[in-house]
C-alpha positions as CSV (number, residue, x, y, z in Angstrom):
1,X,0.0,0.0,0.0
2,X,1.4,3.7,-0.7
3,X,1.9,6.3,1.7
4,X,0.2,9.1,1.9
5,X,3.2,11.5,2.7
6,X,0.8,14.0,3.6
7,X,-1.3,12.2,5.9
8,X,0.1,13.7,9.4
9,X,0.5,16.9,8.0
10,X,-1.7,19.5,9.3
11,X,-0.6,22.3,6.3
12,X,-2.8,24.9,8.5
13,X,-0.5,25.1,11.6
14,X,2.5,25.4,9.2
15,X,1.2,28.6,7.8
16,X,0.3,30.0,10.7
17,X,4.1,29.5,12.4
18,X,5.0,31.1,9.0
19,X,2.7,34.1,9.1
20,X,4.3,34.8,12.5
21,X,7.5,34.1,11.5
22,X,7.1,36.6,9.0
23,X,5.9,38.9,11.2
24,X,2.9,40.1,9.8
25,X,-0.6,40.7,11.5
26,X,-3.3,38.3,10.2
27,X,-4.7,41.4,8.9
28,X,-2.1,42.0,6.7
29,X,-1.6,38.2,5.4
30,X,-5.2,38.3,4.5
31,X,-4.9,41.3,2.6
32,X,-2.2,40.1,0.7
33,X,-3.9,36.9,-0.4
34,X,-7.2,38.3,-0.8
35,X,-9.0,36.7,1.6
36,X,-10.8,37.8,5.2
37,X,-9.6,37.6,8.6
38,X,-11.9,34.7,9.0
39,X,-11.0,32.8,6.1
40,X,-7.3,32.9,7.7
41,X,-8.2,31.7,10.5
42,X,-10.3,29.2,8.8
43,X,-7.3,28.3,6.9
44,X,-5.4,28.1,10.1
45,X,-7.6,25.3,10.9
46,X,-7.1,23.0,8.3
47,X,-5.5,19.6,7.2
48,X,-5.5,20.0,4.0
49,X,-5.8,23.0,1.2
50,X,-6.2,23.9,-2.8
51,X,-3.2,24.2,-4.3
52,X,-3.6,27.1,-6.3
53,X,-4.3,28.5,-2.9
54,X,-1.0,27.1,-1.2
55,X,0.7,28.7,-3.9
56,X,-0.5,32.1,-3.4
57,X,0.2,31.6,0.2
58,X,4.1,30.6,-0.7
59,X,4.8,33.4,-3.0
60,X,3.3,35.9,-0.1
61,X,4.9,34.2,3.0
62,X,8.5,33.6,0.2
63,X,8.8,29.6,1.3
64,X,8.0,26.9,-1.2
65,X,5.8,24.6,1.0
66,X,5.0,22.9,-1.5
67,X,8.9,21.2,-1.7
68,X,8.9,22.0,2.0
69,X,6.3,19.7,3.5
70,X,4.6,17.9,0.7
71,X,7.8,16.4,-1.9
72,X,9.4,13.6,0.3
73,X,13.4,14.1,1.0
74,X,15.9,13.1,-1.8
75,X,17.4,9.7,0.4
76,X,20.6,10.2,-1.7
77,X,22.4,13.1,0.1
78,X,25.9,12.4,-2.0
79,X,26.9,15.6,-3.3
80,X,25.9,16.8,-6.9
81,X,28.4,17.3,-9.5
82,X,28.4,20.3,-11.0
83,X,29.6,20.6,-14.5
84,X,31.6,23.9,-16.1
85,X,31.5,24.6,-19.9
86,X,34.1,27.1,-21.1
87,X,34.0,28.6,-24.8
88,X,37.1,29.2,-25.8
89,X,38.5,30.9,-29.3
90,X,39.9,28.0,-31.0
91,X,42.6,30.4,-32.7
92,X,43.5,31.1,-29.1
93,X,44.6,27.5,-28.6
94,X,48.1,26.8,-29.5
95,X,48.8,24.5,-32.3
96,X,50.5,22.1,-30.1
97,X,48.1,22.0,-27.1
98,X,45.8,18.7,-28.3
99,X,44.5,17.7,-24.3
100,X,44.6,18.3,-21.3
101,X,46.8,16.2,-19.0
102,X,45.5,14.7,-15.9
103,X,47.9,16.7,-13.8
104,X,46.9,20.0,-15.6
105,X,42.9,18.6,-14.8
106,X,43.7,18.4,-11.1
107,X,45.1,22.1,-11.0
108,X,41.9,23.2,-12.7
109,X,39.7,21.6,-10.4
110,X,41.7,22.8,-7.6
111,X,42.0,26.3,-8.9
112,X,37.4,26.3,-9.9
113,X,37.1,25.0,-6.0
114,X,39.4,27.7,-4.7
115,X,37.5,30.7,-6.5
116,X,34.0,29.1,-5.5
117,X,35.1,28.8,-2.0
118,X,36.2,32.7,-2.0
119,X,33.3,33.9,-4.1
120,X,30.9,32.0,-1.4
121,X,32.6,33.4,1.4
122,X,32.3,37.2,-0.4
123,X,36.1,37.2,-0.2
């Protein structure tokens, strides 16, 4: 039998820890989605919700609930390659460069981790 990932989720009380997370009055929240104080608290309420609605709600509140709470985790947490294409002018080349040795690979890969690693810590 499938499971219902869903099932125990109670997508209500979510939004509401994110409406105060986000620090905006209920007032506010409903205005933004177009919908009455009572409907939000309605919403507040419940297991379950339209998605078009839920999306509305995500784009207001910024948080994708939708990968948040509903898509079950990725099991495989190995890291993701990441692959770098580089145009290059092929007069540029000299004549007698035909590959790239595996030595001259490692320093590449060295060098792209080196620059990522200063560029994500703003250096």
């Amino acid at each position: 039998m499938k499971k219902n990932h869903g099932s125990d989720i109670f997508i209500g009380k979510i939004i509401e820890q994110k409406v105060k997370e986000s620090n905006l009055s209920v007032s506010q929240f409903a205005s933004l989605i177009s919908r009455s104080r009572t409907t939000i608290y309605d919403i507040f309420h419940r297991k379950s919700i339209d998605v078009d609605l839920l999306l509305t709600i995500s784009e207001v509140l910024d948080y994708d609930f939708l990968t948040e709470i509903y898509l079950p985790k990725c099991q495989n947490t190995a890291p993701k390659k990441c692959y770098l294409a580089i145009e290059i002018d092929p007069t540029a080349i000299p004549a007698n460069v035909r590959e790239v040795s595996t030595d001259q690979k490692s320093r590449i890969k060295i060098l792209l981790k080196e620059r990522l690693m200063r560029k994500s810590n703003g250096v």
